[in-house]
N, CA, C, O and CB atoms as a CASP TS submission, in Angstrom:
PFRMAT TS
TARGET T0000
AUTHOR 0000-0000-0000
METHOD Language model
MODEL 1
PARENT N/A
ATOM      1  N   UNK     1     -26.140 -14.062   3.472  1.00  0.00           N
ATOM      2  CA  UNK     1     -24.812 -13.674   3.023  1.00  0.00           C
ATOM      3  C   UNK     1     -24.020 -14.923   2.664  1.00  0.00           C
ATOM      4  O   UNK     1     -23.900 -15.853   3.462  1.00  0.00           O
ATOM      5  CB  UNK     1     -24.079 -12.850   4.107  1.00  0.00           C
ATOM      6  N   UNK     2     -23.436 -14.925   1.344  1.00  0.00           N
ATOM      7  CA  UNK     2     -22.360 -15.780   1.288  1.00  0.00           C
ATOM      8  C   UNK     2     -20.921 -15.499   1.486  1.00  0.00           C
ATOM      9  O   UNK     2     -20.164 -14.783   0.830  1.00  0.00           O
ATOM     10  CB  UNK     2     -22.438 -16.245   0.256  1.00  0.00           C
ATOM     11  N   UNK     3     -20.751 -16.087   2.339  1.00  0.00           N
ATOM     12  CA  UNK     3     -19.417 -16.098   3.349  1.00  0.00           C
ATOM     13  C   UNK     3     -17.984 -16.445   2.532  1.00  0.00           C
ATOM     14  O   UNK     3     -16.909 -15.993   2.925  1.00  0.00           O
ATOM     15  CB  UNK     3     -19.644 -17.394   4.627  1.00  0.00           C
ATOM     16  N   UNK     4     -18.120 -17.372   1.255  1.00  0.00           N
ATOM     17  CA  UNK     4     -17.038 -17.410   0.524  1.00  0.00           C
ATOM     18  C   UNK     4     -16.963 -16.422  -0.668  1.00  0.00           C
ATOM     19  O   UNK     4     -15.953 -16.072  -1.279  1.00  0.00           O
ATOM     20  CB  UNK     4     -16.910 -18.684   0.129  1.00  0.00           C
ATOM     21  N   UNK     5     -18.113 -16.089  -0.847  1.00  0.00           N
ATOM     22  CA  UNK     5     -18.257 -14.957  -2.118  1.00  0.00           C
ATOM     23  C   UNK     5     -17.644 -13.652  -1.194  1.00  0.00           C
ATOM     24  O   UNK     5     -16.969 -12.820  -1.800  1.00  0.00           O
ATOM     25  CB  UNK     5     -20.248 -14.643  -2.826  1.00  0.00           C
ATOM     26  N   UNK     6     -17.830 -13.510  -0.025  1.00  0.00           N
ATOM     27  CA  UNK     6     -17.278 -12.483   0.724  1.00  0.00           C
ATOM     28  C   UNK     6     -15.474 -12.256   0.983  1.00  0.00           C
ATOM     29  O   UNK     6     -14.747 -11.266   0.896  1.00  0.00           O
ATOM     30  CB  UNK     6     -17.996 -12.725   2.015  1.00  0.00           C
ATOM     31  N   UNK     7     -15.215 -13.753   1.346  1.00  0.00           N
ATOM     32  CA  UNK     7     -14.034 -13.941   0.932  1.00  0.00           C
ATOM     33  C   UNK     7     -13.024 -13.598   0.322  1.00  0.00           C
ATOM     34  O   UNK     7     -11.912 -13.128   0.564  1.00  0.00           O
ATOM     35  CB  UNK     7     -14.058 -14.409   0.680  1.00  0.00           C
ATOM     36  N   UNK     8     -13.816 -14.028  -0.794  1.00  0.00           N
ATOM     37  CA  UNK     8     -12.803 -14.190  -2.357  1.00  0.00           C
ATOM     38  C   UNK     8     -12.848 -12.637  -2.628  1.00  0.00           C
ATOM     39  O   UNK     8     -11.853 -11.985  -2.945  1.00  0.00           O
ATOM     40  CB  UNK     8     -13.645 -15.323  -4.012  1.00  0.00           C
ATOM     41  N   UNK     9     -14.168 -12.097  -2.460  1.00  0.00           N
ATOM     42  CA  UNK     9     -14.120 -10.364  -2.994  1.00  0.00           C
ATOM     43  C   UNK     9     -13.088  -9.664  -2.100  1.00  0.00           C
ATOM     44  O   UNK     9     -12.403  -8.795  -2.638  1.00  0.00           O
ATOM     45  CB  UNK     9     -15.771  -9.412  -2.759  1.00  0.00           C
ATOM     46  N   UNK    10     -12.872  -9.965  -0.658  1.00  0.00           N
ATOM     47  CA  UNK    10     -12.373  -9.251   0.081  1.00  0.00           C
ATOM     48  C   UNK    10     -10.615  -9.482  -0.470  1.00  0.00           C
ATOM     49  O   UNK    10      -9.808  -8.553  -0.507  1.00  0.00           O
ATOM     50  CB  UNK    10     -12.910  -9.638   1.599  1.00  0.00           C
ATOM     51  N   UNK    11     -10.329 -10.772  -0.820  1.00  0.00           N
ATOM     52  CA  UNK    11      -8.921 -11.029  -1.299  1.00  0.00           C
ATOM     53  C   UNK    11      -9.290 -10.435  -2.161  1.00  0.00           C
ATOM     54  O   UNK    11      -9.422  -9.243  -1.884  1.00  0.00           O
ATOM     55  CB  UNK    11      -8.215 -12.306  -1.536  1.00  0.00           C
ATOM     56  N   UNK    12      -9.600 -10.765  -3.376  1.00  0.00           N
ATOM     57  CA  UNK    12      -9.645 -10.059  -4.504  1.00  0.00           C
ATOM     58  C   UNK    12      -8.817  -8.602  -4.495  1.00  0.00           C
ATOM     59  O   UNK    12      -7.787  -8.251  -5.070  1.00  0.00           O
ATOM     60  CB  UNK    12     -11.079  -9.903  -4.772  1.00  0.00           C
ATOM     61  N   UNK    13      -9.814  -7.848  -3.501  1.00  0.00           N
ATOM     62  CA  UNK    13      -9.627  -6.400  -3.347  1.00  0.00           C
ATOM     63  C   UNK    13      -7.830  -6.000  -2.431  1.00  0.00           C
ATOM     64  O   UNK    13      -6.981  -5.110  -2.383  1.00  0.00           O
ATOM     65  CB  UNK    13     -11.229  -5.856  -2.281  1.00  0.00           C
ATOM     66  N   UNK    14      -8.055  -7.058  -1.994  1.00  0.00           N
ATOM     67  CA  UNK    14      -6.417  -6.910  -1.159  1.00  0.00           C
ATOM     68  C   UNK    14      -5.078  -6.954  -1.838  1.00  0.00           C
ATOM     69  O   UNK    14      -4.085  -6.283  -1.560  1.00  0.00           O
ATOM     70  CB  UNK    14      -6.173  -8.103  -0.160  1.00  0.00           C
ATOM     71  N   UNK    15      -5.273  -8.182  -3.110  1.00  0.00           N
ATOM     72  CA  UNK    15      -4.582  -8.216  -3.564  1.00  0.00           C
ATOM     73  C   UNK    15      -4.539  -7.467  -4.817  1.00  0.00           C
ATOM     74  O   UNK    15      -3.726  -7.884  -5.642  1.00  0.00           O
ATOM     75  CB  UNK    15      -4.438  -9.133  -3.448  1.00  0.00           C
ATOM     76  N   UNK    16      -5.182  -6.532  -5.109  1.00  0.00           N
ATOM     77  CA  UNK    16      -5.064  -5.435  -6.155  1.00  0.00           C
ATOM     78  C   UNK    16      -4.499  -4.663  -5.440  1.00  0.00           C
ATOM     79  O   UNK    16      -3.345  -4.410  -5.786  1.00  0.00           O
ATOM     80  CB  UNK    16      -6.230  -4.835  -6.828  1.00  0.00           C
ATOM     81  N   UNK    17      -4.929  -4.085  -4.394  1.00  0.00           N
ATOM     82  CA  UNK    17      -4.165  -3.162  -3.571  1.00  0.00           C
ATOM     83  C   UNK    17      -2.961  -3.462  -3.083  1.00  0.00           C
ATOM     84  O   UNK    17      -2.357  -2.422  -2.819  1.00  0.00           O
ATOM     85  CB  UNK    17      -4.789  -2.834  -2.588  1.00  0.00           C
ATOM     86  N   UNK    18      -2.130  -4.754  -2.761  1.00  0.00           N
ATOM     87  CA  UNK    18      -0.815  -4.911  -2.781  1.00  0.00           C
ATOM     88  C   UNK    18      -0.067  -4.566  -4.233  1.00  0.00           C
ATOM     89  O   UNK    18       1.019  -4.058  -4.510  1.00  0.00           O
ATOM     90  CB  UNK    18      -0.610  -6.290  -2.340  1.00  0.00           C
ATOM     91  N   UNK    19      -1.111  -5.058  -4.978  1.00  0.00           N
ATOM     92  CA  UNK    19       0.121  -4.905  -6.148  1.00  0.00           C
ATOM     93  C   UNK    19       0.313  -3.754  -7.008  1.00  0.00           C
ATOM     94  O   UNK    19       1.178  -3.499  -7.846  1.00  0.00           O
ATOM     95  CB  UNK    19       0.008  -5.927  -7.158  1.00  0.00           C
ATOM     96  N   UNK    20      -0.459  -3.272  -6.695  1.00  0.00           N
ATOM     97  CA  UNK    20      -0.413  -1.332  -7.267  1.00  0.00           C
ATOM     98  C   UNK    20       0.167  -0.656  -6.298  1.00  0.00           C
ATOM     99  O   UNK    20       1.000   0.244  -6.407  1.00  0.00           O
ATOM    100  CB  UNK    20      -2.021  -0.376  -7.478  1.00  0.00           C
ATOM    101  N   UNK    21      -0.301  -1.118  -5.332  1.00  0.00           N
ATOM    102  CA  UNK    21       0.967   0.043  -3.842  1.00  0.00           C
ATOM    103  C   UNK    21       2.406  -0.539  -4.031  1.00  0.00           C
ATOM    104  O   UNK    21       3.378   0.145  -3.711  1.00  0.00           O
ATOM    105  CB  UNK    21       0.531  -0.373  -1.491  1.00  0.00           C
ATOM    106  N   UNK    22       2.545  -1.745  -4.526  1.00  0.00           N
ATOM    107  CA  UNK    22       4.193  -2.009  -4.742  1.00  0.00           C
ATOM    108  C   UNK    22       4.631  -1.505  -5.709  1.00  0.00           C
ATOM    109  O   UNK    22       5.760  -1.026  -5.609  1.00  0.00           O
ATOM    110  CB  UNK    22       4.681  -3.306  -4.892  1.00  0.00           C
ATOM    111  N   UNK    23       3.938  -1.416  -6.986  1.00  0.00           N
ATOM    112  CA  UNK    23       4.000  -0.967  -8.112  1.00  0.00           C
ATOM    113  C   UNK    23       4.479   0.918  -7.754  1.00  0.00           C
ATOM    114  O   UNK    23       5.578   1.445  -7.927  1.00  0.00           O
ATOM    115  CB  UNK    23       2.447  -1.403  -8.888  1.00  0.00           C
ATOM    116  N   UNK    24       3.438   1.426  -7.326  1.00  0.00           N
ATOM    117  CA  UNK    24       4.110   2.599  -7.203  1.00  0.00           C
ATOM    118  C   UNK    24       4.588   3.328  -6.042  1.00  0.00           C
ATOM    119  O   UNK    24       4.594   4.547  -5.870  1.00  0.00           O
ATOM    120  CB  UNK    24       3.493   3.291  -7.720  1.00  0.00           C
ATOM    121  N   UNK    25       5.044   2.268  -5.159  1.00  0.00           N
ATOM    122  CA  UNK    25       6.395   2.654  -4.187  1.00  0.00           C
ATOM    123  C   UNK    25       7.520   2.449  -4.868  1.00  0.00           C
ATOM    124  O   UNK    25       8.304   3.397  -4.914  1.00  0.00           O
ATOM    125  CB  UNK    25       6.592   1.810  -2.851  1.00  0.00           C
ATOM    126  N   UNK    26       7.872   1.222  -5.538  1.00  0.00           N
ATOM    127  CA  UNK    26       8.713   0.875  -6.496  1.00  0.00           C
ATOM    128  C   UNK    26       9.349   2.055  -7.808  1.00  0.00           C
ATOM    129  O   UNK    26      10.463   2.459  -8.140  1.00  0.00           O
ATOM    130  CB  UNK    26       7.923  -0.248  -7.039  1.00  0.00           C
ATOM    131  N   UNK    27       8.043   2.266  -8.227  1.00  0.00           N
ATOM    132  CA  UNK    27       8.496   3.936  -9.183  1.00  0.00           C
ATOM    133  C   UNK    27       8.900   4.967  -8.381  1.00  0.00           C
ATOM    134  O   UNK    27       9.795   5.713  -8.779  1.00  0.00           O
ATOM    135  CB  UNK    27       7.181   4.766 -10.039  1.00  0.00           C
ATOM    136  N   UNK    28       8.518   5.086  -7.589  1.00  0.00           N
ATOM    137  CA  UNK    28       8.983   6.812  -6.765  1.00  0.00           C
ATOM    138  C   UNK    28       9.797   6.409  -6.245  1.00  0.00           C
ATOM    139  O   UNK    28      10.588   7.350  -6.171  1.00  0.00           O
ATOM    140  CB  UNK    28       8.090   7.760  -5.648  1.00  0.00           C
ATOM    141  N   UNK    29      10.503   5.027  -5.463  1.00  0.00           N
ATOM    142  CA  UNK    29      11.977   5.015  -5.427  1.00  0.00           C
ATOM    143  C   UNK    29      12.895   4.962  -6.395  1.00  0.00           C
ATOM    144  O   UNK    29      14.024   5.451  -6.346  1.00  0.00           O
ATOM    145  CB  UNK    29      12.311   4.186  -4.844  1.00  0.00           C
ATOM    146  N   UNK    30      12.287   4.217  -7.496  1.00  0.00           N
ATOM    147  CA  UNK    30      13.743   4.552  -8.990  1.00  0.00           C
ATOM    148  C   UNK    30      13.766   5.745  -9.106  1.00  0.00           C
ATOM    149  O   UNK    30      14.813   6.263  -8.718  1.00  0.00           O
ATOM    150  CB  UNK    30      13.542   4.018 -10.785  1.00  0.00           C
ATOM    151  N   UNK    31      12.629   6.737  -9.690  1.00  0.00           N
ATOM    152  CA  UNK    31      12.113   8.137  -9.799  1.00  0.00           C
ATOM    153  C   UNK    31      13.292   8.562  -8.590  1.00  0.00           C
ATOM    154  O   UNK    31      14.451   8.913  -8.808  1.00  0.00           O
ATOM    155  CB  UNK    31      10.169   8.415  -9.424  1.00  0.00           C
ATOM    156  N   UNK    32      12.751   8.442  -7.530  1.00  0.00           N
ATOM    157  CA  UNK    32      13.961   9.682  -6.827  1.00  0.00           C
ATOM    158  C   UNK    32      15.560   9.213  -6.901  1.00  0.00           C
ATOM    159  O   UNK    32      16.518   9.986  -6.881  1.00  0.00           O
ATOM    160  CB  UNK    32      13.645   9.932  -4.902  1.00  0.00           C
ATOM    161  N   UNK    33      15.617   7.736  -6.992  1.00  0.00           N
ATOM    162  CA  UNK    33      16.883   7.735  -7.157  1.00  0.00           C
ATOM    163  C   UNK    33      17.837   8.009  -8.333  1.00  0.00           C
ATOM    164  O   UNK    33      19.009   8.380  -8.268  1.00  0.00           O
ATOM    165  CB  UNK    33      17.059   6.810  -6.817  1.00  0.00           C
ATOM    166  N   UNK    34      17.153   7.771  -9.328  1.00  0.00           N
ATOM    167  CA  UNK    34      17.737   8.588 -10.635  1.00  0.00           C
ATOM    168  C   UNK    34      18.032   9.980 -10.862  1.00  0.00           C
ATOM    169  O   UNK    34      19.051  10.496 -11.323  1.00  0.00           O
ATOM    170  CB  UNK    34      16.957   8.447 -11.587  1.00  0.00           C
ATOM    171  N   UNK    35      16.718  10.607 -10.364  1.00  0.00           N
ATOM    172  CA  UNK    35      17.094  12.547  -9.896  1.00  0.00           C
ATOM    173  C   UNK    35      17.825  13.136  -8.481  1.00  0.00           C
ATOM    174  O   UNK    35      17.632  14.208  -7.907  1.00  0.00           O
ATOM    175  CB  UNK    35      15.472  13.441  -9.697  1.00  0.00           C
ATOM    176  N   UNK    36      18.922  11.798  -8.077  1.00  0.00           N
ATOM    177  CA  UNK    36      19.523  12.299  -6.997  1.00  0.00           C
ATOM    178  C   UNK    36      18.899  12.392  -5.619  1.00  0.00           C
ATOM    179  O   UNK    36      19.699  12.773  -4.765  1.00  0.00           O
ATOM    180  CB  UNK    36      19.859  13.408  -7.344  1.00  0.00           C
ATOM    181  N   UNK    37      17.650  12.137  -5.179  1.00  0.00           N
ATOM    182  CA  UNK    37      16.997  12.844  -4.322  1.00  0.00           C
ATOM    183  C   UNK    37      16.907  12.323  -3.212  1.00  0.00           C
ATOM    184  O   UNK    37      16.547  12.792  -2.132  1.00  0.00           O
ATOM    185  CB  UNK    37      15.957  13.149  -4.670  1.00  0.00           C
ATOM    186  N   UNK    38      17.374  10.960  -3.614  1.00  0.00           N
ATOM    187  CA  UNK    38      17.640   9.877  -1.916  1.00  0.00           C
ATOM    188  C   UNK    38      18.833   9.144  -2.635  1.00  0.00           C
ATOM    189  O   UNK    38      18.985   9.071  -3.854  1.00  0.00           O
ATOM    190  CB  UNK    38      15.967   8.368  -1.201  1.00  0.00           C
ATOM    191  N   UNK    39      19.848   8.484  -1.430  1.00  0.00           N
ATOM    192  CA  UNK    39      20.745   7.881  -1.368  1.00  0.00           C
ATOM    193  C   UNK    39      21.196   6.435  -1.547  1.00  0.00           C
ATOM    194  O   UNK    39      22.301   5.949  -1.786  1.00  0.00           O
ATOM    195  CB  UNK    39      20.895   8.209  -0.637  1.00  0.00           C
ATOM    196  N   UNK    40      19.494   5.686  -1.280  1.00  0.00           N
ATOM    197  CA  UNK    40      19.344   4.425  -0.637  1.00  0.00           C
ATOM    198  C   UNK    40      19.274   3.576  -0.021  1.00  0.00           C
ATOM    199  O   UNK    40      19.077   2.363  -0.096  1.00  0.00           O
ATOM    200  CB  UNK    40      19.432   4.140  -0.628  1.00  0.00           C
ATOM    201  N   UNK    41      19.629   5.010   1.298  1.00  0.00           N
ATOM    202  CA  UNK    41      19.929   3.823   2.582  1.00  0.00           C
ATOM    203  C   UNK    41      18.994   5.055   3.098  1.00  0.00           C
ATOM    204  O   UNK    41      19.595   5.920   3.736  1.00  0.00           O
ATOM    205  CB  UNK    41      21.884   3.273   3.464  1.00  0.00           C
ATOM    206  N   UNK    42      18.004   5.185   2.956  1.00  0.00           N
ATOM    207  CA  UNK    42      16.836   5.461   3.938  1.00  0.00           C
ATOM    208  C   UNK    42      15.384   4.852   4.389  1.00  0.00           C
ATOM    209  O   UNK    42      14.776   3.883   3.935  1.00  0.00           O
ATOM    210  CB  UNK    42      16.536   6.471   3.603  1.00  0.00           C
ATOM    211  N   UNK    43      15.101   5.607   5.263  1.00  0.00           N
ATOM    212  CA  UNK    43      13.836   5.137   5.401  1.00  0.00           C
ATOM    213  C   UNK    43      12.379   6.331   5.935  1.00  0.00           C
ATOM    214  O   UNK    43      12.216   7.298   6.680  1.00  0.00           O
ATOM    215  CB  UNK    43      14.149   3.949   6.470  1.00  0.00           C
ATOM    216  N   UNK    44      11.545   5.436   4.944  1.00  0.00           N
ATOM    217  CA  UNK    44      10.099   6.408   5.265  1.00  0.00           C
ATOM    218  C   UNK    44       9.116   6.016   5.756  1.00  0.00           C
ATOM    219  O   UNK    44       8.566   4.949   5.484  1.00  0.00           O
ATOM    220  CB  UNK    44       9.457   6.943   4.294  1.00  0.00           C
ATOM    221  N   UNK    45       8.637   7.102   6.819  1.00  0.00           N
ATOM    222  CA  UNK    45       7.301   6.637   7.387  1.00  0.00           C
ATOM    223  C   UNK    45       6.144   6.272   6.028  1.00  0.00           C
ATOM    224  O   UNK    45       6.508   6.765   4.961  1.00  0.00           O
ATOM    225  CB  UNK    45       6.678   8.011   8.472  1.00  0.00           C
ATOM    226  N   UNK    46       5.180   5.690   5.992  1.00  0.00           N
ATOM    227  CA  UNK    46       4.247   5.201   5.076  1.00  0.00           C
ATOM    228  C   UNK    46       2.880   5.247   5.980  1.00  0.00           C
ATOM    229  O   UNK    46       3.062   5.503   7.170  1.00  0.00           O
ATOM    230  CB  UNK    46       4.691   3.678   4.481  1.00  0.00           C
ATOM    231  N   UNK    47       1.825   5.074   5.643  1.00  0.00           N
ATOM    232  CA  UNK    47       0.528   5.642   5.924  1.00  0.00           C
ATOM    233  C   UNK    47      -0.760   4.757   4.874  1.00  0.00           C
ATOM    234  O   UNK    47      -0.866   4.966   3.665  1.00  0.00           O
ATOM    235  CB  UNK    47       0.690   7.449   5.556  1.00  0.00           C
ATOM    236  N   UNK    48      -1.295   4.163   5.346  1.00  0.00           N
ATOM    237  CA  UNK    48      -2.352   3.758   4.196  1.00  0.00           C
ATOM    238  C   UNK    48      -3.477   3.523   4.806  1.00  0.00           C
ATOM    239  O   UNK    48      -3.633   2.744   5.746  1.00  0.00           O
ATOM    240  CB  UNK    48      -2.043   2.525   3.332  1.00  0.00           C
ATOM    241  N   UNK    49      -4.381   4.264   4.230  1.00  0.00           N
ATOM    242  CA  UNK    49      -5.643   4.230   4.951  1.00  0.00           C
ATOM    243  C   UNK    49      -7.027   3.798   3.682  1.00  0.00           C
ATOM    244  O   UNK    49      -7.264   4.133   2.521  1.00  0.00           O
ATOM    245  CB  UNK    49      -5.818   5.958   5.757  1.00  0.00           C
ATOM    246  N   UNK    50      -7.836   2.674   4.949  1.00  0.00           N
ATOM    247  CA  UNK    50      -8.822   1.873   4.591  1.00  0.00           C
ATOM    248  C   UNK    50     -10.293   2.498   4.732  1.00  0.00           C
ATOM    249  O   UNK    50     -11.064   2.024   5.566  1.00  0.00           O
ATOM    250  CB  UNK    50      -8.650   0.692   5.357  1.00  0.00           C
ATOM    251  N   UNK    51     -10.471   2.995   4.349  1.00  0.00           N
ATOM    252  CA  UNK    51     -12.424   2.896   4.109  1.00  0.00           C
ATOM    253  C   UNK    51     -13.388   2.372   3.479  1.00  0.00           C
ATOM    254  O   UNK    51     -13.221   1.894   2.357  1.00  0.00           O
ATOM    255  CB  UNK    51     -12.975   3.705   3.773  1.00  0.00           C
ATOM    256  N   UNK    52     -13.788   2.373   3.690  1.00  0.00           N
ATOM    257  CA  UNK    52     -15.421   1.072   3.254  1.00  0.00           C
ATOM    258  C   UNK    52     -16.394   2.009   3.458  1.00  0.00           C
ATOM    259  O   UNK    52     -16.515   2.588   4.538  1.00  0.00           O
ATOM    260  CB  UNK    52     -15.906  -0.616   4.524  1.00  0.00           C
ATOM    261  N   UNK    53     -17.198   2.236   2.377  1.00  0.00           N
ATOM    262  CA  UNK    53     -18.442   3.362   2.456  1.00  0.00           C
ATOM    263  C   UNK    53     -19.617   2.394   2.908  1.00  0.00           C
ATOM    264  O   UNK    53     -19.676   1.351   2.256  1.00  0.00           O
ATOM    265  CB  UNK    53     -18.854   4.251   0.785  1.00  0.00           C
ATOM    266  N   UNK    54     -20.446   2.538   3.786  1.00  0.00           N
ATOM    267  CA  UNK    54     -21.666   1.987   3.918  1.00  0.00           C
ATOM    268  C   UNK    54     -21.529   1.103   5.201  1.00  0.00           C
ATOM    269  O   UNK    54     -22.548   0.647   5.719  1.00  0.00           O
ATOM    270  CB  UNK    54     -22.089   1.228   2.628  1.00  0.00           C
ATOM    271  N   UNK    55     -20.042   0.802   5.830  1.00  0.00           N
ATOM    272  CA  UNK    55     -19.436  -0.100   7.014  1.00  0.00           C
ATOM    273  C   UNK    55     -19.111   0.380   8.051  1.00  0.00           C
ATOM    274  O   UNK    55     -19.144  -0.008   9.219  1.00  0.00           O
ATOM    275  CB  UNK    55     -18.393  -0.731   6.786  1.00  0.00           C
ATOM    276  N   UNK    56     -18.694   1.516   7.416  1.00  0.00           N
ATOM    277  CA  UNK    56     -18.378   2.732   8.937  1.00  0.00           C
ATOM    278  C   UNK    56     -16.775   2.158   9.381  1.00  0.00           C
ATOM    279  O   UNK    56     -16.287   2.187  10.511  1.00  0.00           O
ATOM    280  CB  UNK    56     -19.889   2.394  10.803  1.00  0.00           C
ATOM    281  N   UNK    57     -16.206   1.690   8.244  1.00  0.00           N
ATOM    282  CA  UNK    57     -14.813   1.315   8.259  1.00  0.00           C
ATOM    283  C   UNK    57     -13.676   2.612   7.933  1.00  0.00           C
ATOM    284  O   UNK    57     -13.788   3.299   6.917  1.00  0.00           O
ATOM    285  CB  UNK    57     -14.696   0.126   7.142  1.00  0.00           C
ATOM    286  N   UNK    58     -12.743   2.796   8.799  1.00  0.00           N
ATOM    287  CA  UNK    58     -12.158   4.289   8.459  1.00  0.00           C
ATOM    288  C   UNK    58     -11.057   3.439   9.128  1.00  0.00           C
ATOM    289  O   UNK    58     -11.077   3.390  10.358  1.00  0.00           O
ATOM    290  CB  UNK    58     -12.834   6.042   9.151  1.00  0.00           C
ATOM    291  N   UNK    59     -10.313   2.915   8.608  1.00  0.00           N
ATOM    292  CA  UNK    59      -8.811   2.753   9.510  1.00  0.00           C
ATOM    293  C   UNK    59      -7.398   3.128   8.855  1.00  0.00           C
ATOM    294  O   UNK    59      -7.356   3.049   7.627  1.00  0.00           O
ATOM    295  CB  UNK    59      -8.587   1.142   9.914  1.00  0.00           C
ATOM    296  N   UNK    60      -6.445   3.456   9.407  1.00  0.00           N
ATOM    297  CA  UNK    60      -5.368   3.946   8.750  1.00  0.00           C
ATOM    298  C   UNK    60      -4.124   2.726   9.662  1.00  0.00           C
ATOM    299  O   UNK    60      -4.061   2.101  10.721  1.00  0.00           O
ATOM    300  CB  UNK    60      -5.222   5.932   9.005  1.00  0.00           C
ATOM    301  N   UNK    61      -3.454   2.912   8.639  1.00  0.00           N
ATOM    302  CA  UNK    61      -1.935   1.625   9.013  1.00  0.00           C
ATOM    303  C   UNK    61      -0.842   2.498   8.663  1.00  0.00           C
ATOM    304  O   UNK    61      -0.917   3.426   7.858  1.00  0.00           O
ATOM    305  CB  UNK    61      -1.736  -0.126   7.822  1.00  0.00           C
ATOM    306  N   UNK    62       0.185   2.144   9.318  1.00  0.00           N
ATOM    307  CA  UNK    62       1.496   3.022   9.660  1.00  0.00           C
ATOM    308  C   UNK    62       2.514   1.915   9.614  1.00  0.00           C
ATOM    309  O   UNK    62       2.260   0.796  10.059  1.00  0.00           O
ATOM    310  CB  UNK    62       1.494   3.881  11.246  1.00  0.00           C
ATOM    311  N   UNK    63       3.610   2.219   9.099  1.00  0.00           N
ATOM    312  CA  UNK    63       4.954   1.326   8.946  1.00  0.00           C
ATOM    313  C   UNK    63       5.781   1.761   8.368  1.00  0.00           C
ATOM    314  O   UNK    63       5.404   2.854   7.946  1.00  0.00           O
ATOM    315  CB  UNK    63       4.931   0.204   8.401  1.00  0.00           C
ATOM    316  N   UNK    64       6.821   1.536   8.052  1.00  0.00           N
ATOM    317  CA  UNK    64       8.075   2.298   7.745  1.00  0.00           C
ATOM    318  C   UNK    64       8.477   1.805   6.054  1.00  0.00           C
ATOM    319  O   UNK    64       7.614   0.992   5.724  1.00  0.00           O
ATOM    320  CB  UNK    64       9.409   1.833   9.025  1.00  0.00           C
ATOM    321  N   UNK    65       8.956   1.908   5.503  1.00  0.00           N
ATOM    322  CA  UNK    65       9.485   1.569   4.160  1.00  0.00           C
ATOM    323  C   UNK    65      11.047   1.286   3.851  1.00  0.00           C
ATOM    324  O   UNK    65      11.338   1.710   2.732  1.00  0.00           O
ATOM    325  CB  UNK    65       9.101   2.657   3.343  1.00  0.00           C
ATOM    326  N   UNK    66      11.813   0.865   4.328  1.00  0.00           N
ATOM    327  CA  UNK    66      13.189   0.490   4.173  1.00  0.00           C
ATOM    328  C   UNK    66      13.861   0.258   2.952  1.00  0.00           C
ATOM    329  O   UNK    66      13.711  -0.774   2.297  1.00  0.00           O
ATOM    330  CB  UNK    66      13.362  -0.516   4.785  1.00  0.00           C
ATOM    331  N   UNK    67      14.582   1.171   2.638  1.00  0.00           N
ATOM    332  CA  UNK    67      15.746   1.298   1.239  1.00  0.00           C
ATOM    333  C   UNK    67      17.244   0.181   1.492  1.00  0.00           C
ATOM    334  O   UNK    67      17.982  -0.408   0.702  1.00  0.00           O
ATOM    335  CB  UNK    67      16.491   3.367   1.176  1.00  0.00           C
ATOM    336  N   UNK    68      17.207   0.253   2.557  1.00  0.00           N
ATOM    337  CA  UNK    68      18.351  -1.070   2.930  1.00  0.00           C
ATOM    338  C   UNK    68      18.227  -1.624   4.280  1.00  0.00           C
ATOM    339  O   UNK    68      18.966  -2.539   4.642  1.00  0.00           O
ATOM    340  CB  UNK    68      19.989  -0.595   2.877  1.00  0.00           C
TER
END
């Protein structure tokens, strides 16, 4: 196994997934705030869950999302 090729794929993959989950948390808060539907001063539970087929990786992460 190469340990930096493992690395770099594993960032790789992390940082696509930061920037599309910001990307569309970012839309569904303009989205609701333009159709009235939140205020801006809330907050939401959030949920994101990790699997890896073939690793037996199944984990889920929990944290809140803050509008102010």
């Amino acid at each position: 196994m190469n340990e930096e090729a493992l690395n770099l794929s594993i960032r790789k993959f992390l940082k696509m997934v930061g920037i599309r989950s910001q990307r569309e948390i970012e839309q569904a808060v303009q989205k609701a705030l333009a159709a009235g539907q939140v205020k801006g001063t809330e907050s939401f539970p959030a949920k994101m869950r990790l699997t890896v087929e073939g690793l037996q990786v199944d984990v889920t992460f929990e944290g809140e999302i803050e509008l102010a």
